[in-house]
Structures are given as structure tokens and as C-alpha cells.
LUMKOL-827819 format. One record per residue (C-alpha): x negated, y, z negated. Coordinates in pm, 1 decimal. Layout:
# residues N
         u         v         w
         X         Y         Z
...
This chain:
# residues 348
         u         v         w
   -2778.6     536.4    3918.5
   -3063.3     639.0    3703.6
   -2798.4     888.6    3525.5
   -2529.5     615.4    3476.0
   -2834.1     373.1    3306.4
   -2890.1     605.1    3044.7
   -2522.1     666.1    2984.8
   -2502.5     271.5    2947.8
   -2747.9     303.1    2740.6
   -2624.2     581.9    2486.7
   -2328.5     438.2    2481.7
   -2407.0      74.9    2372.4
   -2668.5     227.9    2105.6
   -2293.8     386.8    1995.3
   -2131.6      43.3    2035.8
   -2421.1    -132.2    1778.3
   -2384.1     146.0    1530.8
   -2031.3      78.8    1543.7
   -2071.1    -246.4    1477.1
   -2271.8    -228.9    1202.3
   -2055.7       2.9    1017.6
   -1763.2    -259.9    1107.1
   -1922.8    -527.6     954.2
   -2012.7    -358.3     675.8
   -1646.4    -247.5     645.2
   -1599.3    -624.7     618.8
   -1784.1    -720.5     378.1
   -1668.3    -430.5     156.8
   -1367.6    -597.9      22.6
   -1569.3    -853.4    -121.1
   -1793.6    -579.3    -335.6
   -1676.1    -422.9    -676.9
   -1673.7     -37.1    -598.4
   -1862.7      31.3    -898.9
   -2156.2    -105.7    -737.5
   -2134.1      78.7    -457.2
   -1892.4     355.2    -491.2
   -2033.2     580.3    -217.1
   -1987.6     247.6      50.7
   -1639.7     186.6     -66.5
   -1487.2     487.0      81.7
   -1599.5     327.8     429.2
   -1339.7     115.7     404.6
   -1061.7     413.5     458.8
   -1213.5     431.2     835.9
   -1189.6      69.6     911.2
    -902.9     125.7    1121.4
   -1093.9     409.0    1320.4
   -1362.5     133.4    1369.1
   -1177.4     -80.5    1468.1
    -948.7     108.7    1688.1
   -1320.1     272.7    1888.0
   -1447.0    -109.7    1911.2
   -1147.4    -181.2    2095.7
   -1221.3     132.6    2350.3
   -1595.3     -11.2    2383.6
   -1448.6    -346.9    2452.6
   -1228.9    -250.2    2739.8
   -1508.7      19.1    2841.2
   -1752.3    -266.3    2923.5
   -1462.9    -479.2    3038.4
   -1393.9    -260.3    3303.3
   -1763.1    -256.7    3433.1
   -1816.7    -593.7    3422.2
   -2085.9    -594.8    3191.3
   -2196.2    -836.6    2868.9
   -2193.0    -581.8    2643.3
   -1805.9    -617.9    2583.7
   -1935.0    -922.1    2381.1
   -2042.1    -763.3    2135.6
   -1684.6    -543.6    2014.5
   -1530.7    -874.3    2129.0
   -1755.9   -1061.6    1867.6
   -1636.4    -801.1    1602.6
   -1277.4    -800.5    1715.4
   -1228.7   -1159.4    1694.7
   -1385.7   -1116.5    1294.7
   -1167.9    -859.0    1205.3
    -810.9   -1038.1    1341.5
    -729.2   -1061.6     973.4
    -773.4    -693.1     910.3
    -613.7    -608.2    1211.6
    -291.3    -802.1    1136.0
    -275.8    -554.4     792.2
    -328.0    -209.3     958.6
     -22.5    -306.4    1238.8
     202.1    -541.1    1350.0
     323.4    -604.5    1674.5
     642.7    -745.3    1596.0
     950.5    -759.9    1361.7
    1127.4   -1024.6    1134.9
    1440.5   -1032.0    1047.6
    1587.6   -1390.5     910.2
    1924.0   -1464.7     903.7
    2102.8   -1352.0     567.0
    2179.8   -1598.1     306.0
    2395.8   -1525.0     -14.2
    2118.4   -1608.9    -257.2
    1899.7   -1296.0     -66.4
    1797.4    -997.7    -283.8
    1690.7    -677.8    -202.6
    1385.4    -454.4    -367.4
    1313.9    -122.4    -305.7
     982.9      23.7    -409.1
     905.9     418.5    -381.2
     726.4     704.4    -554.7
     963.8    1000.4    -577.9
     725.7    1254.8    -697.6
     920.8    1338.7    -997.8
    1198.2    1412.3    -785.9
    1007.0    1743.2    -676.4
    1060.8    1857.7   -1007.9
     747.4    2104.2    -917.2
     883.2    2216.4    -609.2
     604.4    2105.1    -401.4
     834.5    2075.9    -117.6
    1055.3    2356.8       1.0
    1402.5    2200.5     -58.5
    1651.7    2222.3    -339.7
    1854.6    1862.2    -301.4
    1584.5    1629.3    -314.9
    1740.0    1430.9    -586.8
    2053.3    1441.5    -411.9
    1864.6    1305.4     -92.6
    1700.9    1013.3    -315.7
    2026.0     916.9    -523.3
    2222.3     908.9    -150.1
    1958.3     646.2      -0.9
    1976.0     484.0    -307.0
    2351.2     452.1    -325.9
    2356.1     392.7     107.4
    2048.7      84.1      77.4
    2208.8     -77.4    -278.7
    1869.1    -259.4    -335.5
    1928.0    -495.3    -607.1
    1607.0    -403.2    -786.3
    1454.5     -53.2    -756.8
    1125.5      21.8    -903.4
    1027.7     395.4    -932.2
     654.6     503.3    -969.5
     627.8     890.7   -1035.8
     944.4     865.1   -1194.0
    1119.7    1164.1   -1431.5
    1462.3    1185.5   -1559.7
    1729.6    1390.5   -1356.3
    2094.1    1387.2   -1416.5
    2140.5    1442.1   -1013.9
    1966.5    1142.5    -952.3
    2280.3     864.4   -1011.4
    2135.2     517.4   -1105.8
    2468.2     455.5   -1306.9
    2550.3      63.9   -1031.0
    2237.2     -94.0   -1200.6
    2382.7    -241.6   -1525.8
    1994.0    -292.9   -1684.2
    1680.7     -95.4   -1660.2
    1353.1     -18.2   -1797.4
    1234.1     288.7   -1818.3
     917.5     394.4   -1976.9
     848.8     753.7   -1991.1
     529.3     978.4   -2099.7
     498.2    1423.7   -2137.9
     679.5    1664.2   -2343.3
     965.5    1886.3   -2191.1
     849.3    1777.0   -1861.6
     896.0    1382.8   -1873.3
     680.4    1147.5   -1609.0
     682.6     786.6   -1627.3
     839.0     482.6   -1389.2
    1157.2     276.4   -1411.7
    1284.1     -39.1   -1332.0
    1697.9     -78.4   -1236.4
    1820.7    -436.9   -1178.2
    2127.5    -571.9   -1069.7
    2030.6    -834.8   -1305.9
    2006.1    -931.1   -1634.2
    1669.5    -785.9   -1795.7
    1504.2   -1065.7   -2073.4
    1136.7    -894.5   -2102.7
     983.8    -592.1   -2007.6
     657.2    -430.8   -2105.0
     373.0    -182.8   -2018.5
      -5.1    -254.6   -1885.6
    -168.3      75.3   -1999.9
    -520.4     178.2   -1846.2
    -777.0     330.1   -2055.6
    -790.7     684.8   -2052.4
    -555.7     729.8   -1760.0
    -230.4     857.3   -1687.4
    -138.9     619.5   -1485.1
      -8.1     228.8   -1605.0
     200.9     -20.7   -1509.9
     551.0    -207.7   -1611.8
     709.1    -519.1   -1558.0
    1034.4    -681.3   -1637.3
    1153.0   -1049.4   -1598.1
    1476.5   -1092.3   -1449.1
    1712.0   -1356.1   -1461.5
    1856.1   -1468.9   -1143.9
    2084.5   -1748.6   -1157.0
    1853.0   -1990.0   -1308.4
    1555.5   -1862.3   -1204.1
    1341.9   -1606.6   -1411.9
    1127.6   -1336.2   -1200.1
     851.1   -1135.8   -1299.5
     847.5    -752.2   -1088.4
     541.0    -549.7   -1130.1
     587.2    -198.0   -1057.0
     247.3     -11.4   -1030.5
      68.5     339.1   -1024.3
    -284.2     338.9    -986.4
    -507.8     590.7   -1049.2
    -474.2     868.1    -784.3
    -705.0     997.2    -532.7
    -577.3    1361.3    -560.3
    -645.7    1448.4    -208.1
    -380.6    1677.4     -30.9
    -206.8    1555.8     277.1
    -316.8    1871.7     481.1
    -650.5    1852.2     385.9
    -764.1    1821.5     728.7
    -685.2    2212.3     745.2
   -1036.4    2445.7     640.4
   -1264.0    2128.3     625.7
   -1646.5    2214.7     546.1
   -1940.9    2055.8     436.2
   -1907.6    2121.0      66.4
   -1542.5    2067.0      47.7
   -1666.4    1720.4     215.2
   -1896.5    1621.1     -17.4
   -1680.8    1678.1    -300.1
   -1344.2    1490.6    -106.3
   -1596.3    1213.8     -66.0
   -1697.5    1190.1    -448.0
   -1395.4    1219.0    -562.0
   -1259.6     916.9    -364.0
   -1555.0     680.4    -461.9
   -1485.7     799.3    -847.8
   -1121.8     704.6    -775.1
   -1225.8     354.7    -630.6
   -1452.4     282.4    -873.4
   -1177.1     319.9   -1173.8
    -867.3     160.9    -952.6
   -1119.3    -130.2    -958.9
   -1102.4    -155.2   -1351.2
    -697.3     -95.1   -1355.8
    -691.8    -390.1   -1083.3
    -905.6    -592.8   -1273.9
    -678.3    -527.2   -1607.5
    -330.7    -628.9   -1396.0
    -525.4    -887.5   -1222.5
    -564.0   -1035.7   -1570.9
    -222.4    -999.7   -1666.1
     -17.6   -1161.0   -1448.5
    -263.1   -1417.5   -1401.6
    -105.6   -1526.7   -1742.1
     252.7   -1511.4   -1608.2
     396.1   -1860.5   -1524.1
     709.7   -1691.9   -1377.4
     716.6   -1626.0    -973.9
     587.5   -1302.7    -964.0
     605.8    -965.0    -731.9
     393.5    -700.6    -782.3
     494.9    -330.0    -552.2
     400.8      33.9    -638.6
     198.3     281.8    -527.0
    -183.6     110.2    -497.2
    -327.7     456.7    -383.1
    -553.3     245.5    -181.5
    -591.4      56.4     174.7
    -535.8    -272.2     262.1
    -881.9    -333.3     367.2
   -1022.9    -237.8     -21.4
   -1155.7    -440.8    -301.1
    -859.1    -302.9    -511.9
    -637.9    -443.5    -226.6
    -796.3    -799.5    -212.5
    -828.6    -806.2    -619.5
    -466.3    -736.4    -686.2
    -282.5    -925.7    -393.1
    -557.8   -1253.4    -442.1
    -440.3   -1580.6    -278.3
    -124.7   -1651.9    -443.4
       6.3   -1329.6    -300.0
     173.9   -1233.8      20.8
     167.3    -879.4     138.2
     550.9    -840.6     240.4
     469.1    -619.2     548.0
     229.0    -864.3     680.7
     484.9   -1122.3     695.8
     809.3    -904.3     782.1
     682.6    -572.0     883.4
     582.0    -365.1    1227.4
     414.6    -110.0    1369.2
     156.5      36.8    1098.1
     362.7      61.1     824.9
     294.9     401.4     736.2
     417.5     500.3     389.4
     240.5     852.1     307.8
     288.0    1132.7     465.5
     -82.4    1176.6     589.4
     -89.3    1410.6     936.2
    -250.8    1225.9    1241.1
    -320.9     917.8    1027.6
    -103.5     621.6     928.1
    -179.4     554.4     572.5
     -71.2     261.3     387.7
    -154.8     305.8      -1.2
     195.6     121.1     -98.3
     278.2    -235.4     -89.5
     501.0    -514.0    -197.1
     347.9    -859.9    -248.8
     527.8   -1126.7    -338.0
     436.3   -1476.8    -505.0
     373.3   -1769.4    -215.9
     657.4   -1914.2    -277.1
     898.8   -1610.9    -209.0
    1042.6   -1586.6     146.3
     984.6   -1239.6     305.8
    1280.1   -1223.9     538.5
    1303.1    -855.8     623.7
    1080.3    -542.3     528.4
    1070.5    -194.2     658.7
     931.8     143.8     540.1
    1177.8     416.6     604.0
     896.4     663.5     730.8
    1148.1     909.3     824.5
    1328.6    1004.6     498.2
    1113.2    1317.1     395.4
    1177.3    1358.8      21.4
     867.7    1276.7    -118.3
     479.1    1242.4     -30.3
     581.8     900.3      20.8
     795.5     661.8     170.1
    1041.2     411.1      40.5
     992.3      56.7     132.9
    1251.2    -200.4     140.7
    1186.0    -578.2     130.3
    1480.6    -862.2     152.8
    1359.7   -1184.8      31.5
    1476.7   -1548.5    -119.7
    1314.9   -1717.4    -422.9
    1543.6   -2011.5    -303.0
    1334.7   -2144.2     -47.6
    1015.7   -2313.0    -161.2
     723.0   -2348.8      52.0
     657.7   -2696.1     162.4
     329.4   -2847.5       6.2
């Protein structure tokens, strides 16, 4: 008895450290990375927090004891955050003619490097393109490649950076383009550009955005050590700390758009983030929290499901279908597809 006492005893000392790191975790969002740029990488293991509070909770459940209160307590906060990491079930709204489709993804430059050992990527990408039709495709990572056939989309934008090697993103609509333009960060690579669209009589605003990238492998769990860490873990608070200026500069931007808006691209960032909460605000609806299930996984991180990708869409814009096709390896991401309906208004 004596032995099982002190193992109660370890482990809810494990459960209130947990719980303190989960509540900060909470509070993070709410705190401009710059101020605390170490902290902010916490927030990439709020999903491991929360998952382990959930073990504690059924751990004292299952002995009967009080101190399943306490991971209960931080549970019941955290519904919100636990709705963005995954979602337990599906939508799918019946189709109406005045539905459109968007498709958001970051092609890598079509492996123009050869990161990954294949030699049809493009043809891959231009086949999922031609099989989904989206009637808007935005393209982050984007470089020109005669293989790659965007020839159905009578208007696009494309806005393109380099030498012989051009990078940039583009923009291809099924309809009619009447504005376009560029949010450039300072002293970055990375940007943002937007076109209004004219559909029917309705003019829409679509964001398509790169933010500033955290340059981290996707094996880098392989030859881990303590330096390596350290330097994994300053380069991530660095990359916070300026995704929180770009964020602030878009916030800015389309805060100044009267049009209904929607804003997708490659954030580089968690939902659970200050970028995250800056960016989508409360006009905003994420499009896999309203349509989307299971975690929503759209890089190709081993043995953890990262979202860093996202389509929001103004309040006013029905999400009636979304789904990341995390099985179409072409990239070090994954395409994401939302169906939606600026017909429908939301009812005051």
C-alpha cells in the first residue's frame, strides 16, 4: 500500500506540472511572441498536453480518486483548443449551384530541387488539379513549369521573385479577376497576394499566404541531441517572433477590405499560436473547424499531425465541405479543399 501511495503521489506531482504547463499553453495565444519568444514554442506541444491530461484523467477515473478533477478542470478549459487539433465528425451539406470550390496547397516549387525522389511530380499536381477542378486555386511555393497545366482557369495572378530559378505564388480563378496585389514583409522572402473576384454580383477578396518559415526538416526526429535542441528551439522562437510582425502587417490589411474576405496559405504555425489567433480574429472561421475531421494533418511531419495550413473564411461564408487530401505525397504538404457558399448569410 505504502508503495502504491507514493506512486499516487509521483504521479499527481506529474499531473500539476502538467497542468501548469497547460495553462500556460492557454494563455499563450493571447501573448505577442516577441515578448516571450522562448514560451511561444510551448504552444507546438499543446496537443501532447492535452492528449497526457486526458490519460491522467481516466488514470484517476479508474481509481476512484479526486484527483481526476484536476485534468477534468483543464479539459473542460481547453474544449476550444481541442475542437482545433481534431474533430470527431464530418460535414458535408447538400450541393447548391451557387457553391464554389478553393483549393489551397504549397507545391514546393514543384520539386524543382529534387528533394523528393520522383520525376512526375508536376504531372502528379497538374492531374489532381485537373481531377478536383477547384474553382479558385491558390499556390504558395509556387514556380513556373510548363508540365504543370493551369490552361481551364481563364484569369490568374501570379507574382513571381529569383533569377533563372523563379519562386513566387499564384492565384487561378474560374472567375473574373478586378484587383490583385502583394503584402510584402520586410526583409523576408516570404509575402502575400490577394485578388478580388467577381462572382455574379458579389465581389470576394482571397488571401493566399506564406509566412515566414520555420526551416525545420520533417525527419528531424532522426540524430536528436542536446545542441541540435537548443538550436531547433531558437530557431522556432526567432521564427514566431517575426510571423508575429507579418501577421500583424496582413492583420492590418484586410482589416481595410470591405469585401467578404478568405484568407488560406501556408501559416507555418499551429492553431493554438498568437500568429493563429491574430490572423483568423473574430470575423474569421477556420474552415476545418466547421467542415473538417480527424486532425487535419497537412504536413508531412512523422509521428505527429501537424497543422501549419488553413483556410478561414469571412463569418458570413458557409463552410459546407472541407478535407485535406493527406494522402497525395507530392509535396511537404498537403492540399486542402474547401466547398463553400457566399449566398447564404448568417442570420443576425
Amino acid at each position: 500500500m505504502r508503495k502504491q501511495s507514493w506512486l499516487s503521489k509521483i504521479m499527481f506531482f506529474l499531473n500539476i506540472v502538467l497542468a501548469v504547463l497547460t495553462f500556460l499553453a492557454y494563455t499563450l495565444p493571447f501573448l505577442t511572441p516577441k515578448a516571450f519568444p522562448i514560451l511561444s514554442v510551448l504552444t507546438l506541444g499543446l496537443p501532447l498536453f492535452l492528449f497526457f491530461n486526458f490519460f491522467f484523467f481516466v488514470y484517476w477515473l479508474l481509481q476512484l480518486k479526486r484527483y481526476m478533477l484536476l485534468s477534468g478542470l483543464v479539459l473542460l478549459l481547453g474544449i476550444t483548443f481541442i475542437n482545433r487539433f481534431y474533430k470527431f465528425s464530418e460535414t458535408n451539406l447538400p450541393k447548391e449551384e451557387t457553391d464554389f470550390t478553393l483549393m489551397s496547397y504549397n507545391v514546393r516549387l514543384f520539386n524543382l530541387y529534387e528533394w523528393l525522389p520522383k520525376d512526375d511530380v508536376p504531372n502528379q499536381i497538374s492531374e489532381l488539379i485537373d481531377e478536383k477542378n477547384p474553382d479558385i486555386l491558390c499556390l504558395q511555393e509556387f514556380s513556373p513549369n510548363d508540365q504543370v497545366n493551369t490552361a481551364m482557369f481563364p484569369y490568374s495572378y501570379v507574382k513571381l521573385y529569383g533569377g533563372k530559378n523563379k519562386y513566387g505564388q499564384a492565384i487561378y480563378s474560374n472567375y473574373k479577376i478586378i484587383n490583385k496585389g502583394e503584402i510584402e514583409f520586410p526583409n523576408s522572402s516570404n509575402n502575400v497576394i490577394y485578388v478580388d473576384i467577381l462572382k455574379q454580383k458579389d465581389t470576394l477578396r482571397v488571401y493566399s499566404m506564406h509566412l515566414q518559415s520555420i526551416k525545420i526538416s520533417t525527419d528531424i526526429h532522426e540524430k536528436l541531441d542536446e545542441e541540435k535542441s537548443k538550436f531547433i528551439f531558437k530557431r522556432m522562437s526567432e521564427a514566431f517572433t517575426i510571423q508575429q510582425h507579418q501577421a500583424e502587417i496582413i492583420k492590418e490589411h484586410f482589416e481595410t477590405c470591405k469585401h467578404a474576405k478568405i484568407i488560406c496559405g501556408d501559416l507555418n504555425n499551429s492553431a493554438f499560436s498568437y500568429v493563429y489567433r491574430t490572423i483568423k480574429g473574430d470575423d474569421m472561421k477556420d474552415a476545418f473547424e466547421e467542415a473538417g475531421n480527424g486532425f487535419g494533418k497537412s504536413y508531412n511531419f512523422k509521428y505527429y499531425p501537424a497543422r501549419i495550413d488553413y483556410v478561414f473564411v469571412e463569418n458570413t461564408i458557409v463552410v459546407k465541405q472541407f478535407k485535406t487530401i493527406d494522402t497525395f505525397f507530392q509535396s511537404d504538404h498537403f492540399p486542402q479543399i474547401a466547398r463553400l457558399n457566399l449566398e447564404k448569410k448568417s442570420e443576425e
